[in-house]
PyMOL Python script that loads the backbone (N, CA, C, O; Angstrom):
from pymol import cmd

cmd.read_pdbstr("""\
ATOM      1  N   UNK A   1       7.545  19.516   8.249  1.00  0.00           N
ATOM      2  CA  UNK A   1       7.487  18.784   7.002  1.00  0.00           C
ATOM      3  C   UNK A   1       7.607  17.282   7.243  1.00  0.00           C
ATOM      4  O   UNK A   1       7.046  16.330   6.702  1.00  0.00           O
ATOM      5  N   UNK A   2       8.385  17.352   8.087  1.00  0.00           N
ATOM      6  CA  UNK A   2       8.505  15.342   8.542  1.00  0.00           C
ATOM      7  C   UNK A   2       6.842  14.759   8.773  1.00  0.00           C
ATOM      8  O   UNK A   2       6.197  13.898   8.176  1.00  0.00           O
ATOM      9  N   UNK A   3       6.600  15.425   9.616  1.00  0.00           N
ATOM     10  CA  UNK A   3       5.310  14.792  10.104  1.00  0.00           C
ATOM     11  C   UNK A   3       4.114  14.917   8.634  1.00  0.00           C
ATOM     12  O   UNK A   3       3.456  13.903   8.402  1.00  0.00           O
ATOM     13  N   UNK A   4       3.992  15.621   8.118  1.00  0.00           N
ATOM     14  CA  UNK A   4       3.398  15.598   6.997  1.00  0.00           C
ATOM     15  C   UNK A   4       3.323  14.428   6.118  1.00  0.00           C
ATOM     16  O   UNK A   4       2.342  13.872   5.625  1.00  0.00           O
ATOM     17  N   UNK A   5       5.070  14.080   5.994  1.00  0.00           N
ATOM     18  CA  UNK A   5       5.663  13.003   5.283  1.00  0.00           C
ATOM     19  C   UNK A   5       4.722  12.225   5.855  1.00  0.00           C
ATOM     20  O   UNK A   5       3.760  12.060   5.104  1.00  0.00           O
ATOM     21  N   UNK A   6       4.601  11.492   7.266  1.00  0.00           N
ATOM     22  CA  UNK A   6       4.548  10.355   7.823  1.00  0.00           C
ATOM     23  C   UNK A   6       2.998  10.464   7.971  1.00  0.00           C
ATOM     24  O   UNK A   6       2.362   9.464   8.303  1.00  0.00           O
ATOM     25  N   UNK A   7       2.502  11.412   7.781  1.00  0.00           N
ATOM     26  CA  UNK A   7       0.521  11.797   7.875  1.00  0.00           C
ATOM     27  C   UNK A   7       0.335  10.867   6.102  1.00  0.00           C
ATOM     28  O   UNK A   7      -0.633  10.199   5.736  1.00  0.00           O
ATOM     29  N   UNK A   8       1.325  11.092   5.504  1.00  0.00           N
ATOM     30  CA  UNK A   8       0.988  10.709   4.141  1.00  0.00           C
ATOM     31  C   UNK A   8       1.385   9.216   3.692  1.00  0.00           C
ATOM     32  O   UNK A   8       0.797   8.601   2.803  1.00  0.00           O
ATOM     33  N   UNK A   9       2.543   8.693   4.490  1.00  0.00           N
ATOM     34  CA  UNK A   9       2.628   7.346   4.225  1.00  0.00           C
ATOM     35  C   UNK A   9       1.479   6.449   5.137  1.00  0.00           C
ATOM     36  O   UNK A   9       0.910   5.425   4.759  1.00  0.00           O
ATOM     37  N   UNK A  10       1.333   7.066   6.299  1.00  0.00           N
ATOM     38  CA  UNK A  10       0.360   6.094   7.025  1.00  0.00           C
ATOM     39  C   UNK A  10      -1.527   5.938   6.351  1.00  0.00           C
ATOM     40  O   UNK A  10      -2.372   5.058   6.514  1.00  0.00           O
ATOM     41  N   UNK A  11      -1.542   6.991   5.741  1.00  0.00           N
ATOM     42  CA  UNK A  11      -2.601   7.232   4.558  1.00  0.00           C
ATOM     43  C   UNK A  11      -2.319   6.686   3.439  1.00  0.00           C
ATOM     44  O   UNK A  11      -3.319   6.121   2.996  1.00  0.00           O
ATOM     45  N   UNK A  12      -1.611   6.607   2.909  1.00  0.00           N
ATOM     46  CA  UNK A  12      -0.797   5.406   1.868  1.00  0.00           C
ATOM     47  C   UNK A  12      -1.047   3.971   2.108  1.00  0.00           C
ATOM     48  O   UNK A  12      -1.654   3.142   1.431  1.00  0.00           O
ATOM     49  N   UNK A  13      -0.378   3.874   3.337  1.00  0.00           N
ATOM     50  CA  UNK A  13      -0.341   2.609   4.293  1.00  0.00           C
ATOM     51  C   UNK A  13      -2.136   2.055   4.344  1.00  0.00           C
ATOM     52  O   UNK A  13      -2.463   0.971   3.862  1.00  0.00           O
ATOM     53  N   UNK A  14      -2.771   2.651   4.758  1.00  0.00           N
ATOM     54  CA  UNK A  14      -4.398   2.540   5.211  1.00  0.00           C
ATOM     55  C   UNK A  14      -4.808   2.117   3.663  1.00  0.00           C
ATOM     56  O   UNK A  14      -4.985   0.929   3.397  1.00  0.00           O
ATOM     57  N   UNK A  15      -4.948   3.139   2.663  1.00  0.00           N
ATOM     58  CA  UNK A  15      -5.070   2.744   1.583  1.00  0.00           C
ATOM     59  C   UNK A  15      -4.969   1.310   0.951  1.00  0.00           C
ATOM     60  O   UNK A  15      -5.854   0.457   0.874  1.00  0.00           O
ATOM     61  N   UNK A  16      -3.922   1.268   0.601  1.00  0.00           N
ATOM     62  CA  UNK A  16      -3.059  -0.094   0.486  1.00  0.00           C
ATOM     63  C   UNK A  16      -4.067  -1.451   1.280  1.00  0.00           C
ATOM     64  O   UNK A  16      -4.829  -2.266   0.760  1.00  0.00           O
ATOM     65  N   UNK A  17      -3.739  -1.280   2.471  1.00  0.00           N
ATOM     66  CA  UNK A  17      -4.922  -2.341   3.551  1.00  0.00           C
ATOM     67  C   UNK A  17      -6.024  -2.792   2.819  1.00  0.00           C
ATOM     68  O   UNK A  17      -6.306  -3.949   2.507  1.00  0.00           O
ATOM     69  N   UNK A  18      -6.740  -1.528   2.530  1.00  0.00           N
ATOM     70  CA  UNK A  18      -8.123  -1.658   2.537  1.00  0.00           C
ATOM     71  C   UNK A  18      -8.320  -2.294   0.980  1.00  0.00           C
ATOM     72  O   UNK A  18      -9.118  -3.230   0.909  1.00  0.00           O
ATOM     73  N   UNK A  19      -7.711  -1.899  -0.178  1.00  0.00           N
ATOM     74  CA  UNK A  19      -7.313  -2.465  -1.202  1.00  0.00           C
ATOM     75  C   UNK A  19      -7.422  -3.772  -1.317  1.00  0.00           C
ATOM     76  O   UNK A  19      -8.337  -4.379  -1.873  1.00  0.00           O
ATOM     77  N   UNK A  20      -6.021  -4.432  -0.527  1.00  0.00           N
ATOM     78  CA  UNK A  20      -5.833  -6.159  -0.203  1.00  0.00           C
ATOM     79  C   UNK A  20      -7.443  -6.081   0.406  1.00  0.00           C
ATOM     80  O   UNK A  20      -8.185  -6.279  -0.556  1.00  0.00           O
ATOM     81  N   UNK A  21      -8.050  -5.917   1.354  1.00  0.00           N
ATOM     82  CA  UNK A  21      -9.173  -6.257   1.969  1.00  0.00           C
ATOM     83  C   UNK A  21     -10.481  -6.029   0.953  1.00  0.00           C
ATOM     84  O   UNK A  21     -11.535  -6.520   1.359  1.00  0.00           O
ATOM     85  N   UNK A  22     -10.504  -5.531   0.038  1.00  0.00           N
ATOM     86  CA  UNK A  22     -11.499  -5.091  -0.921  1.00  0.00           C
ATOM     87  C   UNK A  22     -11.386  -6.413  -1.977  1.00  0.00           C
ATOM     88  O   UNK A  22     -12.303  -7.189  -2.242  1.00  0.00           O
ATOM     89  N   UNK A  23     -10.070  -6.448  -2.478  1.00  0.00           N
ATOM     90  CA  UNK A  23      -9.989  -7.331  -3.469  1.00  0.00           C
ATOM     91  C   UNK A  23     -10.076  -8.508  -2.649  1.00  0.00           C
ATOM     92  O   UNK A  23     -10.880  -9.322  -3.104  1.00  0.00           O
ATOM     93  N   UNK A  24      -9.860  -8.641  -2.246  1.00  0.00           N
ATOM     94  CA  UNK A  24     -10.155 -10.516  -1.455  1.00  0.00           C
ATOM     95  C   UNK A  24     -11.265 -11.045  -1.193  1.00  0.00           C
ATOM     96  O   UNK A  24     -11.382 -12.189  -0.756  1.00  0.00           O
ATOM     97  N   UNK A  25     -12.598  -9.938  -1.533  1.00  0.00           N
ATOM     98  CA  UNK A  25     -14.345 -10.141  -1.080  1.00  0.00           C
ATOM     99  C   UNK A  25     -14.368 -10.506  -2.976  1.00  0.00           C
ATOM    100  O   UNK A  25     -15.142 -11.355  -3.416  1.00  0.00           O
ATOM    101  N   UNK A  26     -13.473  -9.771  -3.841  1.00  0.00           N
ATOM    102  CA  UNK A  26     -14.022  -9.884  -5.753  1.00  0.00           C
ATOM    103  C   UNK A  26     -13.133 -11.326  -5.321  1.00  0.00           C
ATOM    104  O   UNK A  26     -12.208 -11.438  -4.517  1.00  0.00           O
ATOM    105  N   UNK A  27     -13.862 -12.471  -6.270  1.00  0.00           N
ATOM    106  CA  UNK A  27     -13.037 -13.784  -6.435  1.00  0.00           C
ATOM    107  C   UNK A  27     -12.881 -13.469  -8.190  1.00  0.00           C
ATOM    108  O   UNK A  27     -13.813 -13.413  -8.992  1.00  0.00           O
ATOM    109  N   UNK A  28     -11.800 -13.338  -8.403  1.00  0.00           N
ATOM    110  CA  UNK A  28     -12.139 -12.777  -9.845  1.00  0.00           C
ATOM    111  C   UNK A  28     -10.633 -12.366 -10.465  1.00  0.00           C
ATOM    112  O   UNK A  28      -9.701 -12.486  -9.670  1.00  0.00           O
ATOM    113  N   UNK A  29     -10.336 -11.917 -11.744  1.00  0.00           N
ATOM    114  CA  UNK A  29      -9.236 -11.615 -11.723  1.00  0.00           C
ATOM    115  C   UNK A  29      -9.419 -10.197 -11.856  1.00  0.00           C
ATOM    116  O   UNK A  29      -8.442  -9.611 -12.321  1.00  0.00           O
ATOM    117  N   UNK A  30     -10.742  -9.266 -11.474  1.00  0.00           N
ATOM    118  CA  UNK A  30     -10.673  -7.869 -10.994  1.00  0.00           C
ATOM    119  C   UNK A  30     -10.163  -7.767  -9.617  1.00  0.00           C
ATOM    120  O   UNK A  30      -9.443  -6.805  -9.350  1.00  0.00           O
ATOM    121  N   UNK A  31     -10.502  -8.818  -8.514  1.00  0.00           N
ATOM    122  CA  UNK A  31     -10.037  -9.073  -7.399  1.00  0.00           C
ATOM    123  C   UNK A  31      -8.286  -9.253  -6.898  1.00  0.00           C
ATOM    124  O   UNK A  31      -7.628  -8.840  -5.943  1.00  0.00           O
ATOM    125  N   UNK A  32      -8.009 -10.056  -8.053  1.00  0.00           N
ATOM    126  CA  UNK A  32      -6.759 -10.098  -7.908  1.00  0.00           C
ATOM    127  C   UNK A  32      -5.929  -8.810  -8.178  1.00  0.00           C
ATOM    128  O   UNK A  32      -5.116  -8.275  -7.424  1.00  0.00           O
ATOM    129  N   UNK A  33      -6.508  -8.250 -10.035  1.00  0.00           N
ATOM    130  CA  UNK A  33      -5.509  -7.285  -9.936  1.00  0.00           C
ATOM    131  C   UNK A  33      -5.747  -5.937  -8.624  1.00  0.00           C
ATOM    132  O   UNK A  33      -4.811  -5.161  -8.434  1.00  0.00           O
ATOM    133  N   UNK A  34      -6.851  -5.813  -7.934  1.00  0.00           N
ATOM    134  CA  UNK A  34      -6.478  -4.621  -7.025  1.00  0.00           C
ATOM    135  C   UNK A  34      -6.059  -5.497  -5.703  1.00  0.00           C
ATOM    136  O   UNK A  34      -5.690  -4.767  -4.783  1.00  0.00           O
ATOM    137  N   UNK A  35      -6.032  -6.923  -5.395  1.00  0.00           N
ATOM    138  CA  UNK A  35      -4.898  -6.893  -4.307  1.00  0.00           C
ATOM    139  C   UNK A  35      -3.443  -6.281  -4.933  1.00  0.00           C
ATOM    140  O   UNK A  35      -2.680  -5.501  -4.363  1.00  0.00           O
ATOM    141  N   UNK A  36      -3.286  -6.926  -6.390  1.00  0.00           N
ATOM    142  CA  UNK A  36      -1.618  -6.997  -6.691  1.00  0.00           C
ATOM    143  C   UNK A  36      -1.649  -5.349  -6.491  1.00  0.00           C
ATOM    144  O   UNK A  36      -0.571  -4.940  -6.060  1.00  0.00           O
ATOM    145  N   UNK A  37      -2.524  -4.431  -6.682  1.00  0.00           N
ATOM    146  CA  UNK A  37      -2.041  -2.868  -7.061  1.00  0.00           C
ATOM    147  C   UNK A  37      -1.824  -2.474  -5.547  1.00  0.00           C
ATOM    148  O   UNK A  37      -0.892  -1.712  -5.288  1.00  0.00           O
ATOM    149  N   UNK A  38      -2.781  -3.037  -4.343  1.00  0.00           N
ATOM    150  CA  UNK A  38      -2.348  -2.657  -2.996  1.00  0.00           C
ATOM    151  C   UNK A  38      -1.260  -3.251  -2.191  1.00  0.00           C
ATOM    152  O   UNK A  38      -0.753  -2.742  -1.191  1.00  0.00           O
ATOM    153  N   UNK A  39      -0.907  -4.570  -2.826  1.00  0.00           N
ATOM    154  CA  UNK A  39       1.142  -5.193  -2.306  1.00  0.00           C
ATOM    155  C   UNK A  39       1.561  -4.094  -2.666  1.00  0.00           C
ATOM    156  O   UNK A  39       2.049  -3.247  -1.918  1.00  0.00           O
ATOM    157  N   UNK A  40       1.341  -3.966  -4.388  1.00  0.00           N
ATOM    158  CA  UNK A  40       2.506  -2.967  -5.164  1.00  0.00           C
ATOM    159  C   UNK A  40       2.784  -1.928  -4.476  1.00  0.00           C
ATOM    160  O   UNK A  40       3.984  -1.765  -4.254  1.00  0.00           O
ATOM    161  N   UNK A  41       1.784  -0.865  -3.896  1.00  0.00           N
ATOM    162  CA  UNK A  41       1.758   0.208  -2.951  1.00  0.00           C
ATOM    163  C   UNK A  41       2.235  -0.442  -1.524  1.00  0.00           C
ATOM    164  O   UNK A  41       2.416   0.462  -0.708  1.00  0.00           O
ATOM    165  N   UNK A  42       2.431  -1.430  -1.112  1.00  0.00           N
ATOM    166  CA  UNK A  42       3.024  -1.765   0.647  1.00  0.00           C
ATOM    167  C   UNK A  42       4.567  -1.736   0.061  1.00  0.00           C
ATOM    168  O   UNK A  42       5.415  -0.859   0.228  1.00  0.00           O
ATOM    169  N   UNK A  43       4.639  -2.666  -0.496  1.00  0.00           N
ATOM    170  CA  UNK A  43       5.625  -2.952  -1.090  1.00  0.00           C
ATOM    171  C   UNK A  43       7.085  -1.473  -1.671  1.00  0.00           C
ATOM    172  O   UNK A  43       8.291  -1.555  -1.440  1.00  0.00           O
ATOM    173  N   UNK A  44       6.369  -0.331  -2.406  1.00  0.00           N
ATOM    174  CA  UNK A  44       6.767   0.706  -2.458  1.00  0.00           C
ATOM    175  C   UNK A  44       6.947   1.666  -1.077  1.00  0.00           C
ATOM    176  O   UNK A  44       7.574   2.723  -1.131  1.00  0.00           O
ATOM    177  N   UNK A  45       6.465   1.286  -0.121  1.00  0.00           N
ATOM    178  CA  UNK A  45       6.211   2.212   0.661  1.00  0.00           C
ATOM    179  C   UNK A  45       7.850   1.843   1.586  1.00  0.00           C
ATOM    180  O   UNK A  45       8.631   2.638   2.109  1.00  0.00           O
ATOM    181  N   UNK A  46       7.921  -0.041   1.468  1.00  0.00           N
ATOM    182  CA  UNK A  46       8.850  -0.389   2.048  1.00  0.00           C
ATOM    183  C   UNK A  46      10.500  -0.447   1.568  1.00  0.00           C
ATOM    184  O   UNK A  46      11.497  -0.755   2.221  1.00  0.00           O
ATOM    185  N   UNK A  47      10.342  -0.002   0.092  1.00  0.00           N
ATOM    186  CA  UNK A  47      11.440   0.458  -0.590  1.00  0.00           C
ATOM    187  C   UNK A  47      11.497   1.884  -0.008  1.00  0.00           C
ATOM    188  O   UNK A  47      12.533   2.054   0.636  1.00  0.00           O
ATOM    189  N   UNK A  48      10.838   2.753  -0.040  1.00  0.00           N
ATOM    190  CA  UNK A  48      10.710   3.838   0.452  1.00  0.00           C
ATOM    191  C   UNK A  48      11.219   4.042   1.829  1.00  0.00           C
ATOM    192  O   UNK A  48      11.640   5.188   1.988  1.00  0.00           O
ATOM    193  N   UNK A  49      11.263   3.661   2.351  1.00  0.00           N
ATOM    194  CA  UNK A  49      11.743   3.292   3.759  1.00  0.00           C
ATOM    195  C   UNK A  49      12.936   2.422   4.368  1.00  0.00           C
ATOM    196  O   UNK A  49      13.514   2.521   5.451  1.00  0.00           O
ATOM    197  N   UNK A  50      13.140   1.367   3.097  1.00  0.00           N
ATOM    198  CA  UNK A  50      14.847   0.848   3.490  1.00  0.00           C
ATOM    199  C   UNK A  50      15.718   1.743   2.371  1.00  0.00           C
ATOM    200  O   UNK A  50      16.903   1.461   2.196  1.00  0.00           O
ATOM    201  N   UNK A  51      15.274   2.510   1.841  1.00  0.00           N
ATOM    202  CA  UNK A  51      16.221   3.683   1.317  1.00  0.00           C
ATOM    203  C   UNK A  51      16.509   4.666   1.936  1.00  0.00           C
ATOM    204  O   UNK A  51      17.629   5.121   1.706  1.00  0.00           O
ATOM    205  N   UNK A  52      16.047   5.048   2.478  1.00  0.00           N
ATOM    206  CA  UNK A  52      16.889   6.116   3.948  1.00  0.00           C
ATOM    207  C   UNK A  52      17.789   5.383   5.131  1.00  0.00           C
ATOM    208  O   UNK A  52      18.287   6.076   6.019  1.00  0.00           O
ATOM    209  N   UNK A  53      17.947   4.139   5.102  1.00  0.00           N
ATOM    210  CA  UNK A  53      18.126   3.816   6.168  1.00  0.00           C
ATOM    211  C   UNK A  53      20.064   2.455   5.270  1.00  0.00           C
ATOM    212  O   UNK A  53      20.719   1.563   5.810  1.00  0.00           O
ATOM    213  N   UNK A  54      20.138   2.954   4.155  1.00  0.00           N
ATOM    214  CA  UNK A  54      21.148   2.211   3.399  1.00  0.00           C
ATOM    215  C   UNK A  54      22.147   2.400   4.496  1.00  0.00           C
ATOM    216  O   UNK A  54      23.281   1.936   4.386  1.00  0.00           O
TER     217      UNK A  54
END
""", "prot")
cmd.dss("prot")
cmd.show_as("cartoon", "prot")
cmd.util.cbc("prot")
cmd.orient("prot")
């Protein structure tokens, strides 16, 4: 089950990337909002991760 976990954040993770990298080609404020939605997802992933570690 661990490894599953971590098959799914690094797919999360990739996601997220490609997002910031998608929105940064739109100059636009469609551009902006899907960088802000792929931080929002890094960003969660890294709450996600300094919460096991309190």
């Amino acid at each position: 089950m661990k490894w599953m976990s971590r098959i799914l954040y690094t797919v999360i993770f990739l996601v997220c990337i490609a997002l910031i990298a998608v929105g940064q080609r739109n100059i636009g404020p469609a551009g902006l909002l899907v960088m802000l939605v792929g931080l929002a997802g890094i960003l969660f992933l890294l709450y996600l991760y300094n919460r096991r570690f309190r």
